[in-house]
N, C-alpha and C positions, 0 to 999 in steps of 0.2 A: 544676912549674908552667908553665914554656915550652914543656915537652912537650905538656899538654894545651892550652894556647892554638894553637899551631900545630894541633893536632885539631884544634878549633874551629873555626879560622878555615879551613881548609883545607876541614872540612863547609859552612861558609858559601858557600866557593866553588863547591865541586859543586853545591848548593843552588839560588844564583842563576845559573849556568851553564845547569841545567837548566831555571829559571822561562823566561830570556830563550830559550833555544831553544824551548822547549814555547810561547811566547805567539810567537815568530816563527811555528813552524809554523802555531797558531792563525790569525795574519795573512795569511799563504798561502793556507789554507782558506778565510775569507771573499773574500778578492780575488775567487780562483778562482772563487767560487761567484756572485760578484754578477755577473763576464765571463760565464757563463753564464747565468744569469737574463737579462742582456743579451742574449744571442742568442737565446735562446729565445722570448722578449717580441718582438724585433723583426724575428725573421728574417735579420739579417744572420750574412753566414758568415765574416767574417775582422775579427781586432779586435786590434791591438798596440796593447802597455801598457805603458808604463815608470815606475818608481817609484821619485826620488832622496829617499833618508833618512838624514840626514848624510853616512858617508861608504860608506853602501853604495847600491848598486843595484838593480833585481831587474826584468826585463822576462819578460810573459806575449806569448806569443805571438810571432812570426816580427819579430828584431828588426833585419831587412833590406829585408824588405817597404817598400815605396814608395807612399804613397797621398798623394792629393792634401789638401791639409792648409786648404783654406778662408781662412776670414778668418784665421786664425793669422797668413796673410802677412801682414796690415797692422805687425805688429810689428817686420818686415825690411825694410821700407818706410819705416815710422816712423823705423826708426834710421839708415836712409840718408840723410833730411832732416836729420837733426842730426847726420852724419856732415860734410855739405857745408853746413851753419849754423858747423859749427865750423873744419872749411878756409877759411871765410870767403865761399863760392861765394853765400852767400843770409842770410835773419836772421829770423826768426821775423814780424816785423811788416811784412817785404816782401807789396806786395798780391799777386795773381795777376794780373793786367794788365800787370802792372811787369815781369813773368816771362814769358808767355804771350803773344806782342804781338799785340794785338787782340783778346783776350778780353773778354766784357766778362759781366756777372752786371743782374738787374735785379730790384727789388720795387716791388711795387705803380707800378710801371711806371715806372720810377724807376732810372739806372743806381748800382748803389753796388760798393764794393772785397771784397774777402774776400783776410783775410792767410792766409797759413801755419799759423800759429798756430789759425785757425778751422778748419782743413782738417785740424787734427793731432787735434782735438778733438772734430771732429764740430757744429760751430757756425755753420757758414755758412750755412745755408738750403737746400743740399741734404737730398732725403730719398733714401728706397730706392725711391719708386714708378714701378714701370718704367714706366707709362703714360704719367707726365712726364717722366720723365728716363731716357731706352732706355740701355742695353748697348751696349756694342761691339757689330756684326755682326762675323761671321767675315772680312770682306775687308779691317776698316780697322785702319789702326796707332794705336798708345795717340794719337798726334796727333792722328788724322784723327777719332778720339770725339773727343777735349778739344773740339775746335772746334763737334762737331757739338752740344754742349751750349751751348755759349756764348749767353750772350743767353736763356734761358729764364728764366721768373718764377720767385723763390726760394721757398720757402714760408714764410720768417719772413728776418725783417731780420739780417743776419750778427750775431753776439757776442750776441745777445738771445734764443735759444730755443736746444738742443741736438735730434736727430734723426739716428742712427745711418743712416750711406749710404756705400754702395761707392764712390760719386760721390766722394767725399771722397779718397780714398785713390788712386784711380784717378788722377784732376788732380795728383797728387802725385808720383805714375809719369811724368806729362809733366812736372810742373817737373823731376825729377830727371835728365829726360834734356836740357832745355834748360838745366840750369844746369851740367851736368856735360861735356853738349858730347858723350855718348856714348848707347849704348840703353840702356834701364831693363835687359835682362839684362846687358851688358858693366859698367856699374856696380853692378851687384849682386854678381856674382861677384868683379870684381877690389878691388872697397872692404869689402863686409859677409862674404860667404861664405867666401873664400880666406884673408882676415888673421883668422876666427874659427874657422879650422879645420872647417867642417861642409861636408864634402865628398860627404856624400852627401843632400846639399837642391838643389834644383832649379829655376832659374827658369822654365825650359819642361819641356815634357814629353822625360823623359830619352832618351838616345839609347839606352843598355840596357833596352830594354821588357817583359824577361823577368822582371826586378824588380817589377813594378807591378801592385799588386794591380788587377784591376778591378773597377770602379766597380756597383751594382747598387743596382736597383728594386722596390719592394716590389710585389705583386699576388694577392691571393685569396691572402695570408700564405706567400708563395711570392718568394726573390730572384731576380729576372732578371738576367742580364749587363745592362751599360747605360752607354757609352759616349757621353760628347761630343767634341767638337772642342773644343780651348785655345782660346782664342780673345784675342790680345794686347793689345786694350784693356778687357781684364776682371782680366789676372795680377796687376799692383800691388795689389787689394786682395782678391783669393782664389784664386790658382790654382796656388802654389808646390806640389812635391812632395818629401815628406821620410820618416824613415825613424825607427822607436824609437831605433835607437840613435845619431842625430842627433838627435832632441829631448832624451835623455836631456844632452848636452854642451850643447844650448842651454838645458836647467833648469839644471845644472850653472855656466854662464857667469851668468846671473842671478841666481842665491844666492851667487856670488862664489866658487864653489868650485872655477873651473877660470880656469887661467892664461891670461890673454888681455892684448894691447896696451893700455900706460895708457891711450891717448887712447879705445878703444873704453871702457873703465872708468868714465872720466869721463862717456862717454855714456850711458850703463846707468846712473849716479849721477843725471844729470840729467831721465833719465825717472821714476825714484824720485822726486824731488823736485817734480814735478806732480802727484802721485797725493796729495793729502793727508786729502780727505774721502773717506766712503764713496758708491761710485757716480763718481768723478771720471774721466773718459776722456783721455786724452795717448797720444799714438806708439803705438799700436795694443794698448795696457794697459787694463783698465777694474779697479779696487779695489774688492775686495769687503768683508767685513765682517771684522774681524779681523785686519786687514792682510794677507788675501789678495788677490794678484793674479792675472793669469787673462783668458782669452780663450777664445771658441767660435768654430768652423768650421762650413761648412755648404756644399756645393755641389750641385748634382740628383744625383748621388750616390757621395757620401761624406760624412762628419760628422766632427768633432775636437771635443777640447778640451784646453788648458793650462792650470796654475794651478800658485804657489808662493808658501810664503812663507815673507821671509827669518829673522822670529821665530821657527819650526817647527824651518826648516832642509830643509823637505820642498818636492816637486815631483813632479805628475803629469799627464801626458798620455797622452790617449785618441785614438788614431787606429782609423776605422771605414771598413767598403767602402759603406758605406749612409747615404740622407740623414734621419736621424733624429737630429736636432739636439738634440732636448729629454731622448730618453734617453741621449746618450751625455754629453751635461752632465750627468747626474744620474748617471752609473756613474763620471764621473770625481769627482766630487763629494764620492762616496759611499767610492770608495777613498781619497782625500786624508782625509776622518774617519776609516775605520781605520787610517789611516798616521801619525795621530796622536795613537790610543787615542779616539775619539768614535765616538760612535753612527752606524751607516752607516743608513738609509731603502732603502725599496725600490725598484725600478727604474721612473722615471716611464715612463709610457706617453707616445709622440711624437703630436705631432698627426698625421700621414699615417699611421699605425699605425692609428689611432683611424680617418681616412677609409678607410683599407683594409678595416675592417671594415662600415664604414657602406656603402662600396658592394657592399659583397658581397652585402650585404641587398639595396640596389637592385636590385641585378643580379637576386636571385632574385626579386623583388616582379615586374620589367617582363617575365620570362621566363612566371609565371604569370598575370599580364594579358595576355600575346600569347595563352597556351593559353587563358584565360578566352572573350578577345573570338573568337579562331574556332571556340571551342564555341558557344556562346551566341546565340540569334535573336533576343533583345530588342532591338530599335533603340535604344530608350531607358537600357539600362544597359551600351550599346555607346559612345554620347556620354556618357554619366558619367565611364566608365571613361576613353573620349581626353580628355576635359577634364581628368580630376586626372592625368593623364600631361604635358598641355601646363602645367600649372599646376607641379608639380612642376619641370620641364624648365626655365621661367622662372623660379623663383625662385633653382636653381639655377647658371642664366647671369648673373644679376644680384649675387646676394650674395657668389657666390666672387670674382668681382674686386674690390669693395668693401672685403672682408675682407682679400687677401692685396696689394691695389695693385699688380697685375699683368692682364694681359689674360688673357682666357679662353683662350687658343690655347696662350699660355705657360703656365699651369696645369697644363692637359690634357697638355700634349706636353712637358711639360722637367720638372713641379714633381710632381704628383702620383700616387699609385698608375696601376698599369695600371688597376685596378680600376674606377677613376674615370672612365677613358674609355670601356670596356666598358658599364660602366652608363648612361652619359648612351645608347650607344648602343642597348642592349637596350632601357631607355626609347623611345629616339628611333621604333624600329622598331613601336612599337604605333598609330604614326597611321599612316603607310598602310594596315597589316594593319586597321586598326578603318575606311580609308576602302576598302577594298577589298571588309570583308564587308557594309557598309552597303548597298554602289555592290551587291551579287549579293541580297541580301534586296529591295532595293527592284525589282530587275529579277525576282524570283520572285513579288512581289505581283502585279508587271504580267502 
């Protein structure tokens, strides 16, 4: 009888040995398959994946590579402020005035305070609209921004609206380096990076450049190289650079699965501890449904995403060369459901995906109006054709800044496909060509 139980159990064991291999491999298979889908949909050519599930790992793709990681940084930023909230350096209800001397914020023309606490949240009245509220240039330090904002109209009264802004996280890079008395990289490294082990994250662009992936531009479904300048009063709230298998230890440190400094523990606790409803924002976290938490990246080009959660035990992040934000949330998304036996979805298409196709149309529409109007003798379907090119051309200048609260220059030249410039211009070229053949027909009547 013990004989046969041991058969038994022993076939049991081969059995389930073989189900949990045969459904890992399964797991492999879709991953793999949706990273390509991925690539294939967006054009992008280099994409690290790391995927913690309990106590295993498993990263696709080159997990040394270096790419710029977006808004992920506000979560190393975020934990810097309750890093020096808890040495005592500041306190969550401290204003910005009180920190910043001579800042000052104003609504409805009216000067009012903005704590910490609003700036961790996303509450103060800042938004993302570069028209109101510019970027760092290339020549000023995270100071010489902080100040240049000061004193602008808020768009809602602090604590009373919520409005996702770089603005936010950025002011937070200045307190940190005014309450800490160093630069926002010197305390980044020597308080967050160094005492958490991720040695291979980067507050500036690293000094080993052969690591880093670059950065690329979608056009006519084509990635171009495509390279910006860091620019240091932008880093606080998206310009870190980091690697799979340093996001893999920073999912790791968050699920509690990797040994780090109590006091950092307690902080990592205390950012828990804000997140209570669904949708809730604190320290660079946003909670999603299910007790998922999770952050997206986004830079002109590169894309990210993180997410974990601690009920699961699971944790994944998508690092991309390309700025398609919406599909690479949706491939991270989509692996975190098969990583926890759920239905994955297909790969959303990004919106500049989607404009890359729409100008490619343009592009051929203005390329056969240029061939149209210098075949053609008709005066009158010469002015048709430049009127819906100028109409076209207008609407286009007008509704894209509207839409994305950024200036048209900045669109065209940092944000959108090539494509997109291409075609405003193949457009643009059919008014003179259409005033040129006008300007030769009416001198042939004479």
């Amino acid at each position: 009888m013990k004989i046969k139980i041991l058969i038994l159990l022993s076939a049991l064991s081969v059995f389930f040995s073989q189900t949990i291999t045969s459904y890992a491999a399964y797991e492999d298979m879709v991953i793999s398959d949706h990273i390509e889908e991925f690539k294939e949909k967006t054009g992008c050519s280099s994409v690290s994946v790391v995927v913690v599930n309990d106590e295993d790992t498993f990263v696709y793709g080159d997990e040394d590579a270096l790419y710029q990681i977006g808004s992920m940084t506000k979560a190393f930023t975020g934990l810097a402020i309750l890093k020096l909230e808890k040495d005592g350096a500041l306190s969550d209800e401290d204003k910005i005035s009180d920190i910043l001397n001579g800042y000052e914020a104003t609504f409805n023309g009216e000067a009012c305070d903005i704590t910490i606490r609003q700036l961790l949240t996303h509450t103060s009245g800042y938004t993302n609209k570069e028209s109101v509220y510019p970027s760092a240039t290339k020549d000023m330090s995270l100071m010489e921004w902080a100040y240049s904002v000061s004193g602008k109209e808020l768009s809602f009264k602090p604590g009373e609206g919520y409005a996702y802004s770089n603005v936010n996280y950025n002011l937070l890079g200045a307190v940190i380096e005014q309450a800490s008395g160093m630069s926002y990289e010197e305390y980044m490294n020597s308080a967050i990076l160094t005492p958490l082990g991720l040695t291979d994250t980067y507050v500036h662009v690293p000094l080993n450049k052969a690591d880093i992936v670059s950065g690329s531009r979608i056009g006519y479904r084509y990635a171009f190289r495509y390279d910006i300048p860091v620019t240091e009063g932008k880093i606080p709230a998206g310009y870190f650079y980091s690697s799979a298998s340093d996001m893999e230890r920073w999912i790791r440190i968050w699920l509690s699965k990797e040994e780090v400094p109590y006091e950092y523990r307690e902080l990592i606790d205390t950012v828990k501890r804000n997140l209570d409803d669904e949708g809730d924002y604190y320290s660079g976290w946003e909670l999603f449904e299910d007790g998922l938490i999770g952050h997206s990246g986004g830079t002109p080009n590169y894309s990210s995403r993180i997410v974990f959660c601690d009920k699961e035990g699971i944790g994944v992040c998508v690092l991309t060369n390309m700025n398609v934000a919406a599909s690479t949330d949706s491939l991270c998304n989509d692996i975190y459901a098969v990583t926890a036996g759920k239905r994955a979805d297909a790969i959303i298409t990004d919106v500049w995906t989607v404009f890359d196709t729409v100008f490619m149309a343009v592009s051929l529409i203005g390329l056969m109006m240029i061939l149209i109007t210098a075949s053609v003798k008709n005066k009158r379907v010469i002015i048709c054709l430049v009127g819906f090119v100028i109409i076209m051309l207008t609407a286009i200048c007008v509704v894209m800044p509207i839409v994305f609260g950024a200036g048209l220059k900045e669109i065209a030249f940092v944000w959108a496909p090539y494509s997109f410039v291409c075609g405003l211009i193949i457009l643009a070229l059919d008014i003179p060509i259409s005033g040129i053949k006008l300007w030769k027909l009416k001198k042939d009547e004479n």
